[in-house]
C-alpha beads as a LAMMPS data file, in Angstrom:
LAMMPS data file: protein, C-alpha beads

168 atoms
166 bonds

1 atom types
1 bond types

-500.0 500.0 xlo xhi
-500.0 500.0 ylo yhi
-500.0 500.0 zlo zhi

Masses

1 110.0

Atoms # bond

1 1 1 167.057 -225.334 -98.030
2 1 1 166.864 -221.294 -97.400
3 1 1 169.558 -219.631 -99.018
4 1 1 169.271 -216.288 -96.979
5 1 1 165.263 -214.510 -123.276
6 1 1 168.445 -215.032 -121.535
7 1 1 171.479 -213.018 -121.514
8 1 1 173.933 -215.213 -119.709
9 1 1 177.770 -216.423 -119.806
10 1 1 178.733 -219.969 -119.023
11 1 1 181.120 -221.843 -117.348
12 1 1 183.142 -222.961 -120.462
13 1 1 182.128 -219.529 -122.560
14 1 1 185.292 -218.379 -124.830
15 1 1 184.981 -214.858 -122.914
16 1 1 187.094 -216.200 -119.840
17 1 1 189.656 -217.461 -122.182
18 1 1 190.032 -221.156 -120.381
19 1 1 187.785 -224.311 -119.581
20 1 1 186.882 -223.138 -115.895
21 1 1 186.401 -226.569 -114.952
22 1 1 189.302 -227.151 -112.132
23 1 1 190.388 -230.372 -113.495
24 1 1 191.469 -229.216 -116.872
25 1 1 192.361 -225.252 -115.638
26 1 1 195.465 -224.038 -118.034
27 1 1 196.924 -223.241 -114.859
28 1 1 198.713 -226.655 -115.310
29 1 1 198.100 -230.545 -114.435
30 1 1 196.972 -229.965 -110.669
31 1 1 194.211 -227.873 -109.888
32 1 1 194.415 -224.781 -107.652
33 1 1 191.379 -224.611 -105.485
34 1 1 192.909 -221.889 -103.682
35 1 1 192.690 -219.876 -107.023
36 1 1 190.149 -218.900 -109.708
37 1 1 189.501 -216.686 -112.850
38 1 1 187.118 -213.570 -113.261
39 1 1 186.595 -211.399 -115.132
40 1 1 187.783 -208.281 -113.931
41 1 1 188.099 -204.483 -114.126
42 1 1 190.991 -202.363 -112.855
43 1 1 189.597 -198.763 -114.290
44 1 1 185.860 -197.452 -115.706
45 1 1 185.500 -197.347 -119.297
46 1 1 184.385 -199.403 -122.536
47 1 1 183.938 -203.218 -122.712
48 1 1 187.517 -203.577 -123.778
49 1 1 188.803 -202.690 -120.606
50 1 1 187.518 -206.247 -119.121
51 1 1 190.360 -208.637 -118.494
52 1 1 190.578 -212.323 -117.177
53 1 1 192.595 -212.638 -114.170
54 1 1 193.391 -215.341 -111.461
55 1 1 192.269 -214.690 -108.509
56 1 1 192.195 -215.815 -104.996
57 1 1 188.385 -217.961 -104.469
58 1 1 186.810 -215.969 -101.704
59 1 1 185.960 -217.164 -97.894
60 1 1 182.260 -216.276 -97.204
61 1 1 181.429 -214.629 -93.972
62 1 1 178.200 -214.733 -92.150
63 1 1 175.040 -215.275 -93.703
64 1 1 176.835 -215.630 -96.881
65 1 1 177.636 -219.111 -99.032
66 1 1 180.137 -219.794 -101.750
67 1 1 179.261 -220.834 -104.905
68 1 1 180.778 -222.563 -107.392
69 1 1 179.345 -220.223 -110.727
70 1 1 178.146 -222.467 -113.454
71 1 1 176.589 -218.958 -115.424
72 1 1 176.639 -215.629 -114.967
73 1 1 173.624 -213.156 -115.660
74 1 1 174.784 -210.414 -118.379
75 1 1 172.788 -206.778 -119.047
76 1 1 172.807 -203.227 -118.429
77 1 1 173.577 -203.064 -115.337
78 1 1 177.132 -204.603 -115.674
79 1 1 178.009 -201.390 -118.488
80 1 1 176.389 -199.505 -115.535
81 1 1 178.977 -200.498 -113.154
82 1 1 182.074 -200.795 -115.628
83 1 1 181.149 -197.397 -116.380
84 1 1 180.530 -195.378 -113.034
85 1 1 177.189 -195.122 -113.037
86 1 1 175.341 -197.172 -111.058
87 1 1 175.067 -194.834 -108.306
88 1 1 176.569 -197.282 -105.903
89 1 1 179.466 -196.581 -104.083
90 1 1 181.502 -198.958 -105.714
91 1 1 185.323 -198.480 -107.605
92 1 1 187.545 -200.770 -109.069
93 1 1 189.488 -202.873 -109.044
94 1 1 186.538 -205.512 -108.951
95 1 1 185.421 -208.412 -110.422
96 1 1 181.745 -207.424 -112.798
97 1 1 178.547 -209.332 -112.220
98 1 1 175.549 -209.950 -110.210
99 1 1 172.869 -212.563 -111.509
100 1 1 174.769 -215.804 -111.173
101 1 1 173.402 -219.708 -110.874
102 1 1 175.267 -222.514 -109.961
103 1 1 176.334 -224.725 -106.892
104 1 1 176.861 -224.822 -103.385
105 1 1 177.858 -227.858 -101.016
106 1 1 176.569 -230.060 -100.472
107 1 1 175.552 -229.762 -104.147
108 1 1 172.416 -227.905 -104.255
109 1 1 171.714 -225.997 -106.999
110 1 1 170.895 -222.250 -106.576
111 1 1 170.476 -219.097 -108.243
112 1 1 169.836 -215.501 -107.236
113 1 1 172.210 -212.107 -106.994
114 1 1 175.411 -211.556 -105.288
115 1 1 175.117 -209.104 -102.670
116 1 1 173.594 -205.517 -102.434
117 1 1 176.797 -203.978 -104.388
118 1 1 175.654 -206.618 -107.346
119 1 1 179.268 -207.477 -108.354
120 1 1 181.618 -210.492 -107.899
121 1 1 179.353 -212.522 -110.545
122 1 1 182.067 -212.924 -113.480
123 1 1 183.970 -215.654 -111.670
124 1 1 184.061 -219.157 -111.011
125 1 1 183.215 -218.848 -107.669
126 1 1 181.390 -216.058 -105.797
127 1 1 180.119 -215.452 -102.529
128 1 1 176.525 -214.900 -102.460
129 1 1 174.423 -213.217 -99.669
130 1 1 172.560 -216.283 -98.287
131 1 1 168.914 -213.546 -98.224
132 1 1 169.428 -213.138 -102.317
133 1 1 169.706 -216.784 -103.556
134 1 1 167.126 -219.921 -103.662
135 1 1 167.493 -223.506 -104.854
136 1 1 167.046 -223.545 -108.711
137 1 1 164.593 -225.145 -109.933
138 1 1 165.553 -228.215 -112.566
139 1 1 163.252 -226.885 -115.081
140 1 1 165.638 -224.014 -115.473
141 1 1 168.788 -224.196 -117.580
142 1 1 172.087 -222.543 -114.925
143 1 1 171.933 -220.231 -118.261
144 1 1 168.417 -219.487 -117.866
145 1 1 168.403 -218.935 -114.008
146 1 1 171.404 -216.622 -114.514
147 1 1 169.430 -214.276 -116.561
148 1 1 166.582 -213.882 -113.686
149 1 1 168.042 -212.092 -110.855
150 1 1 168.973 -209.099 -112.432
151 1 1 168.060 -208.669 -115.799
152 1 1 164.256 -210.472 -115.617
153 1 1 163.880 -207.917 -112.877
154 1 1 164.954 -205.170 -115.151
155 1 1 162.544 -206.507 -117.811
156 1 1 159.666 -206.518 -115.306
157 1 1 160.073 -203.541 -114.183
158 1 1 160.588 -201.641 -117.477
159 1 1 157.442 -203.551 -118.701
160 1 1 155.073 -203.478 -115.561
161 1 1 156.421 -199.830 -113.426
162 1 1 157.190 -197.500 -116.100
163 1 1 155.133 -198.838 -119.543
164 1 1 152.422 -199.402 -117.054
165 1 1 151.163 -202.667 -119.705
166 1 1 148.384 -204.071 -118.220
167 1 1 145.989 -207.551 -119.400
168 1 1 143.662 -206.638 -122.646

Bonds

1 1 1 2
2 1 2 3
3 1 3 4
4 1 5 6
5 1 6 7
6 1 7 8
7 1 8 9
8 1 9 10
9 1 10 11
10 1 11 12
11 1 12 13
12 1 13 14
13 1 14 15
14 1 15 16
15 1 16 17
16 1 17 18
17 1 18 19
18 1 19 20
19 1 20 21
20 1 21 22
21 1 22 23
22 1 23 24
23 1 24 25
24 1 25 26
25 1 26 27
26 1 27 28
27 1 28 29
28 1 29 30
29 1 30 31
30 1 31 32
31 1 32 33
32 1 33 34
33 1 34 35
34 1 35 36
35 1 36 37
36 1 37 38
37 1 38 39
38 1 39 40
39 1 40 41
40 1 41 42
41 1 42 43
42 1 43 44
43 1 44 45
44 1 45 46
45 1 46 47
46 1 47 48
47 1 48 49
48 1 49 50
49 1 50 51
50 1 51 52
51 1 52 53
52 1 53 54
53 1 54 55
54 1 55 56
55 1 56 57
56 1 57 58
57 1 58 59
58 1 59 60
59 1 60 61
60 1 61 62
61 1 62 63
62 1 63 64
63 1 64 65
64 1 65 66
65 1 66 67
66 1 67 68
67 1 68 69
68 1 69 70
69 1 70 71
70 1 71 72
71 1 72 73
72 1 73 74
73 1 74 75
74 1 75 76
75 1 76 77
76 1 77 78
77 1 78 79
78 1 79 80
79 1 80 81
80 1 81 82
81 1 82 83
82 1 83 84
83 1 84 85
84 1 85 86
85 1 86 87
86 1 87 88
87 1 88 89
88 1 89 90
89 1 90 91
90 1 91 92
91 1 92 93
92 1 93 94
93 1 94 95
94 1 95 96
95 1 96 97
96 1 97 98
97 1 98 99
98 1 99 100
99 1 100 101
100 1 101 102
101 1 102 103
102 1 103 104
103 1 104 105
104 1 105 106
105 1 106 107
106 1 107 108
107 1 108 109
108 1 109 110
109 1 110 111
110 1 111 112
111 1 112 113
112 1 113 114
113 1 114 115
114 1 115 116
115 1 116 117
116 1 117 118
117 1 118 119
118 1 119 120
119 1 120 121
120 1 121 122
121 1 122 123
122 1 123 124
123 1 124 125
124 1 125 126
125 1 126 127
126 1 127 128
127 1 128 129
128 1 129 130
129 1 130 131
130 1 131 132
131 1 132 133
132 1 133 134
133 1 134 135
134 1 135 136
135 1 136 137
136 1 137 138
137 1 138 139
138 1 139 140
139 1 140 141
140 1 141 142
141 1 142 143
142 1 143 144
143 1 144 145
144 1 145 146
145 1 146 147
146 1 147 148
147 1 148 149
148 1 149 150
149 1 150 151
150 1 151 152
151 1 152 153
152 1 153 154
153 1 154 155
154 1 155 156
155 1 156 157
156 1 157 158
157 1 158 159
158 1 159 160
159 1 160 161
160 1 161 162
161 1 162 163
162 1 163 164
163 1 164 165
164 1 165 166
165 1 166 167
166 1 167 168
């Protein structure tokens, strides 16, 4: 299928506050599927400014998919965002997060960044442009995949682009 060391947080991580798994949500005996939780911002500033917050699950539109997170991708480039200064043109309210693995119907697993704003990650479901995700492979943890997109890229590039190492 074509879908157009780690530093990851999972489905059931203590951050969102809750079990994300629908069937035992806090949000009472019946799940929601309407509604999810992120993690959200409503203003730039410090780490503490992140809250958890239901929200509604998103409807992708063309060339997009929704998936249902199983781990988020963490790094730099989340404070850059939270903090103004990522250079995109991008202001909250939002939901934080781009590097994300997890599944879509009819069950495939995938992996791969959010869109070209690289936020929307933080949630337990997210839509994902279908040209920046790929099947997972199973060798790879959801943990492990979610660290890839964004951050392995970082790494690469910080290693291979600007310390120029090279073999020997």
């Amino acid at each position: 299928m074509n879908y157009g060391r780690k530093s990851a947080i999972s489905r059931t991580d203590s951050c969102f506050g809750a079990d994300l798994n629908p069937e035992v949500s806090s949000r009472g005996s019946e799940p929601d599927y309407a509604r999810m939780t992120a993690a959200r911002i409503t203003q730039l500033g410090p780490p503490e400014i992140i809250s958890v917050a239901d929200a509604d699950v998103p409807e992708p539109g063309e060339l997009e998919v929704l998936v249902r997170v199983s781990a988020a991708g963490v790094g730099p480039w989340d404070a850059s965002v939270r903090t103004g200064k990522s250079g995109l043109p991008i202001a909250p309210p939002l939901t934080l997060g781009a590097g994300i693995s997890g599944v879509v119907e009819p069950g495939d697993e995938v992996f791969g960044s959010t869109n070209p704003m690289f936020i929307n990650g933080y949630a337990e479901y997210a839509i994902a442009s279908a040209r920046m995700i790929t099947r997972k492979s199973a060798a790879l943890s959801h943990i492990e995949a979610a660290a890839m997109p964004v951050v392995g890229v970082m790494t690469w590039q910080m290693l291979f682009d600007h310390a120029a190492v090279r073999e020997g």
